[in-house]
LUMFI-933929 format. One line per 10 residues: number of its first residue (from 1); their letters; for each residue x, y, z of C-alpha. Coordinates in Angstrom, 3 decimals. Layout:
residues N
NUM> A> X,Y,Z; ...
//
This chain:
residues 251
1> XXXXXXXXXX> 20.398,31.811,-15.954; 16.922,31.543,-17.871; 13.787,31.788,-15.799; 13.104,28.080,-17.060; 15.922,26.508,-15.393; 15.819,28.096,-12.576; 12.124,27.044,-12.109; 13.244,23.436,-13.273; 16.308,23.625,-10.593; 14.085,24.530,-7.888
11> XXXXXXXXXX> 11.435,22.110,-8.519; 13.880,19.139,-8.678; 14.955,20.143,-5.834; 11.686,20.336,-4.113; 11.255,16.985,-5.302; 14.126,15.464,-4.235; 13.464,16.796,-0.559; 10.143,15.404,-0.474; 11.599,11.882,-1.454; 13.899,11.999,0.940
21> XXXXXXXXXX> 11.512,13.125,3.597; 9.101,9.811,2.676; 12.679,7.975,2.968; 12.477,9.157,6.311; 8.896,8.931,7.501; 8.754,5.499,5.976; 11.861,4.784,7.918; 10.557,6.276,11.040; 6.864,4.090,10.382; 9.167,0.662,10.528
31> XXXXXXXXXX> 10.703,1.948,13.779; 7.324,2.558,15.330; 5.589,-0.725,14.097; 9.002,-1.914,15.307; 8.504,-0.568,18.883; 4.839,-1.908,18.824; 5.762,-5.433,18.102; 8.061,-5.287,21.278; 5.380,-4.152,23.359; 3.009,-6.687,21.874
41> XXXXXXXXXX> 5.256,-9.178,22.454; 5.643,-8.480,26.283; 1.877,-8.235,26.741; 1.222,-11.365,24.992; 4.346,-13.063,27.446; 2.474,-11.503,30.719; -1.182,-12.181,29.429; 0.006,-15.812,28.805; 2.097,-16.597,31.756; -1.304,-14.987,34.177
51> XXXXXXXXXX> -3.230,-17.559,32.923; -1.765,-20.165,32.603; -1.642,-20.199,37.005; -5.254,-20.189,36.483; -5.924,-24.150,36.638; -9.239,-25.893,35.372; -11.689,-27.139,37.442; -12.076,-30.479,35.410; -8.313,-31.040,35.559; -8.286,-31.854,31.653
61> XXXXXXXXXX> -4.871,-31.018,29.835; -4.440,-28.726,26.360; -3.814,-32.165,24.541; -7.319,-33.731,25.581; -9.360,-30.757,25.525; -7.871,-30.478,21.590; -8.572,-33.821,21.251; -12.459,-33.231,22.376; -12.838,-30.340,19.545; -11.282,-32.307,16.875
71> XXXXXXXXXX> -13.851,-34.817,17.567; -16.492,-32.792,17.828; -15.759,-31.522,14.165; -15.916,-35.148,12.834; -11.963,-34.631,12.566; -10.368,-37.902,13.239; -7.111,-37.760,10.910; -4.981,-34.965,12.735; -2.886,-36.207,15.409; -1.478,-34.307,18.076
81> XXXXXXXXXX> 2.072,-34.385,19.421; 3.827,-32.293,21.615; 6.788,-29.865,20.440; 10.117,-27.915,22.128; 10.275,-24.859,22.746; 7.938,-21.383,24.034; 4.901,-20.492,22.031; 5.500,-22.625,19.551; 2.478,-24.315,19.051; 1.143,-24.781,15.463
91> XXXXXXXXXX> -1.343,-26.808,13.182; 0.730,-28.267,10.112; -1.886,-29.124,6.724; 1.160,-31.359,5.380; 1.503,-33.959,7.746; -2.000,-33.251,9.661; -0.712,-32.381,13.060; -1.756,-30.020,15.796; 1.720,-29.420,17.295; 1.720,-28.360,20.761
101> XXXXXXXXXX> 4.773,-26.821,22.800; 4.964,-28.890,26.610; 3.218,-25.986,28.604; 0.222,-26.149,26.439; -0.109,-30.068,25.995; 0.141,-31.229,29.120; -1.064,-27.335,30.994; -4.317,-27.504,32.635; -4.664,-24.125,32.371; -6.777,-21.440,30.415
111> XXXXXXXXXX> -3.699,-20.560,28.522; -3.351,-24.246,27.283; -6.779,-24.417,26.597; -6.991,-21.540,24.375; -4.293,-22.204,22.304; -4.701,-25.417,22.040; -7.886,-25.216,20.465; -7.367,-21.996,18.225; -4.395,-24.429,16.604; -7.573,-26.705,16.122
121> XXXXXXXXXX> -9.264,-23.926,14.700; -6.603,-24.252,11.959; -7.314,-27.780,11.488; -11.265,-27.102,11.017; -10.153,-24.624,9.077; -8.728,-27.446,6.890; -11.591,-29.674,6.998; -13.909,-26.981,6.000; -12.090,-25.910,2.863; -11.581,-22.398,4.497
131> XXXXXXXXXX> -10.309,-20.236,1.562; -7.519,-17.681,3.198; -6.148,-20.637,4.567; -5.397,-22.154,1.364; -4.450,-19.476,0.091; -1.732,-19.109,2.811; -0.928,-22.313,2.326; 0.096,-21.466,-1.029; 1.937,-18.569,-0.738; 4.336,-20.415,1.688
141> XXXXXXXXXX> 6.776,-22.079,-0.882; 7.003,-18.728,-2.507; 8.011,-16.673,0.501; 10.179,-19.520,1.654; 12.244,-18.422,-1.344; 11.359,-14.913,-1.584; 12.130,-13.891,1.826; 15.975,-14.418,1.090; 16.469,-12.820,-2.273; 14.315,-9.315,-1.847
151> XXXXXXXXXX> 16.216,-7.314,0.352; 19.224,-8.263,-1.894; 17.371,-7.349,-4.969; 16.763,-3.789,-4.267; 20.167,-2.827,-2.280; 22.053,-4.803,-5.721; 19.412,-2.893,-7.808; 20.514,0.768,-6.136; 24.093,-0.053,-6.864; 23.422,-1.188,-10.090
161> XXXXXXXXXX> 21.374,1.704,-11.054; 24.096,4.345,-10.678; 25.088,3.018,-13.240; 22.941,1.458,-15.417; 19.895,3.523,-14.854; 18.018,0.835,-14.780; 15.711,-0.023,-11.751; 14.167,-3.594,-12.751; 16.388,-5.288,-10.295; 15.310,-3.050,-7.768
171> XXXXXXXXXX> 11.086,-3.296,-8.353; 12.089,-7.650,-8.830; 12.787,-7.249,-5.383; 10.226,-5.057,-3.883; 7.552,-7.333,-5.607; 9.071,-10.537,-3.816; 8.510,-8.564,-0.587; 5.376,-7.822,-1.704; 4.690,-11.687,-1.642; 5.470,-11.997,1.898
181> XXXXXXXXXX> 3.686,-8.579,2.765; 0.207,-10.615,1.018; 1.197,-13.378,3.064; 0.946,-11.360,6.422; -2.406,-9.878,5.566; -3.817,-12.830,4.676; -2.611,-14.934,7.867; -5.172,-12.330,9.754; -8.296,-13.697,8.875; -6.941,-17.107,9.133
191> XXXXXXXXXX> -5.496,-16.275,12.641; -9.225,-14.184,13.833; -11.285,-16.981,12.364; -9.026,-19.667,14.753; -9.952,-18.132,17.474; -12.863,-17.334,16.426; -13.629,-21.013,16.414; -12.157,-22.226,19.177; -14.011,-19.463,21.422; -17.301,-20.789,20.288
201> XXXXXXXXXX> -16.405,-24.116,20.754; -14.902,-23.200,24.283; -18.180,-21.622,25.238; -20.739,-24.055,23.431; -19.173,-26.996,24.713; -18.978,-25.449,28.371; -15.174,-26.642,28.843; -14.664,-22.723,29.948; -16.900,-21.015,32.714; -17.415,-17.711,31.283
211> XXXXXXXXXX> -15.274,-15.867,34.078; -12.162,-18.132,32.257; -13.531,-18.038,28.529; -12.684,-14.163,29.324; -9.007,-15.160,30.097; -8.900,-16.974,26.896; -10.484,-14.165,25.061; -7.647,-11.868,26.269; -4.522,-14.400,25.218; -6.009,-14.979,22.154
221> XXXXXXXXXX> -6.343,-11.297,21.257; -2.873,-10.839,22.596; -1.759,-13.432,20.118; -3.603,-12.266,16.976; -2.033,-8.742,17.602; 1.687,-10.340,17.086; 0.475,-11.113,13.387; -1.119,-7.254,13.008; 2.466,-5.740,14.000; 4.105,-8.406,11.252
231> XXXXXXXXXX> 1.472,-7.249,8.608; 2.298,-3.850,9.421; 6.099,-3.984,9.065; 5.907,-5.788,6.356; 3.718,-3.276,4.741; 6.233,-0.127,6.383; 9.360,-2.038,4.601; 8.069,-1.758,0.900; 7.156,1.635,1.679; 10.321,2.314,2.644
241> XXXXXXXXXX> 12.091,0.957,-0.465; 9.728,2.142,-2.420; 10.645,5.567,-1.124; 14.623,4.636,-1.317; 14.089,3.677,-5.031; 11.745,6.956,-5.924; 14.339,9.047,-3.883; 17.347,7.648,-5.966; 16.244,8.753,-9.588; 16.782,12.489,-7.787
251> X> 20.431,11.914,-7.114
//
């Protein structure tokens, strides 16, 4: 056999192994990130459920102390309600709620305190013309309808591209998870700056001593990590396809 080819032979080959180790590191990434989220998860559960035994002083529930922020914004057109279910709480910009789950509406604890103003945060947030947030608000619609097809795209696109040899299929669908992979990263400034708010307002307004504004310093940090894990697993799964897709034109 020439020199050529055999130069050519052992070069694809080289190539194809490294593709197939970034298969596998990219793999290995979304089991990490996947690992982290878990362990996120249960330090957000045993951050939240410490402080919320810790009871205010003044006795005032997550609903009214909300209330008192709103107002203090010169926000009078967002009601808040109460809604089923464990951290669930969320500000909606369509119908102009702050939606509270039970423990945090009628708690009368730091916990309820803290999240029930960083969902006012949001609402400010609104008010204020706060950019990521619209932007967010945006991209929902589009990931709403993105988030089903993607996956699909790229595993149809492999298939197809056996025989074909086409992959368009397969980058459609790893630029629709690209949407909701933008839509994670941008939900982190718009989650920080929440509590961002809410903290000051917590502290300025003296509704938290500073011994409990430290409590709600802790949940909310807890909280904002849950959306750092989803921004990186988001950003580990294109990598990953990317990798499967790359790794495929060696077969």
């Amino acid at each position: 056999m020439p020199l050529s080819l055999l130069v050519a032979e052992y070069a694809g080959e080289n190539q194809a192994a490294m593709y197939n180790l970034t298969t596998s590191e990219a793999f290995l990434i979304i089991i990490l990130v996947g690992v982290a989220g878990l362990v996120v998860q249960w330090r957000l559960r045993s951050v939240v459920s410490k402080y919320s035994k810790e009871i205010l002083p003044m006795g005032l529930t997550g609903a009214q102390i909300a209330r008192q922020m709103l107002e203090a914004h010169g926000i009078y057109n967002v009601t808040i309600t109460h809604t089923g279910g464990y951290l669930t709480d969320h500000f909606n910009p369509v119908n102009m709620t702050v939606n509270l789950s039970d423990e945090v509406y009628n708690g009368r604890s730091i916990t309820a305190a803290a999240i029930a103003c960083h969902e006012c945060g949001h609402a400010v947030q609104h008010a204020r013309g706060y950019a990521p947030l619209k932007l967010r608000t945006a991209l929902v619609p589009l990931v709403n309808i993105s988030s089903q097809f993607a996956s699909w795209l790229v595993i149809i696109g492999l298939i197809m591209t056996a025989s074909t040899g086409s992959e368009m299929m397969c980058w459609i669908g790893v630029g629709l998870m690209s949407l909701s992979a933008l839509f994670s990263i941008v939900t982190l400034p718009v989650e920080y700056n929440a509590s961002e708010r809410a903290l000051a307002w917590l502290e300025s307004s003296r509704t938290l001593s500073y011994e409990e504004l430290d409590g709600a310093k802790v949940s909310l940090r807890w909280a904002a990590r849950t959306y750092l894990v989803a921004a990186l697993s988001a950003i580990a799964s294109i990598l990953y396809y990317v990798a499967l897709i790359l790794g495929r034109r060696r077969d």
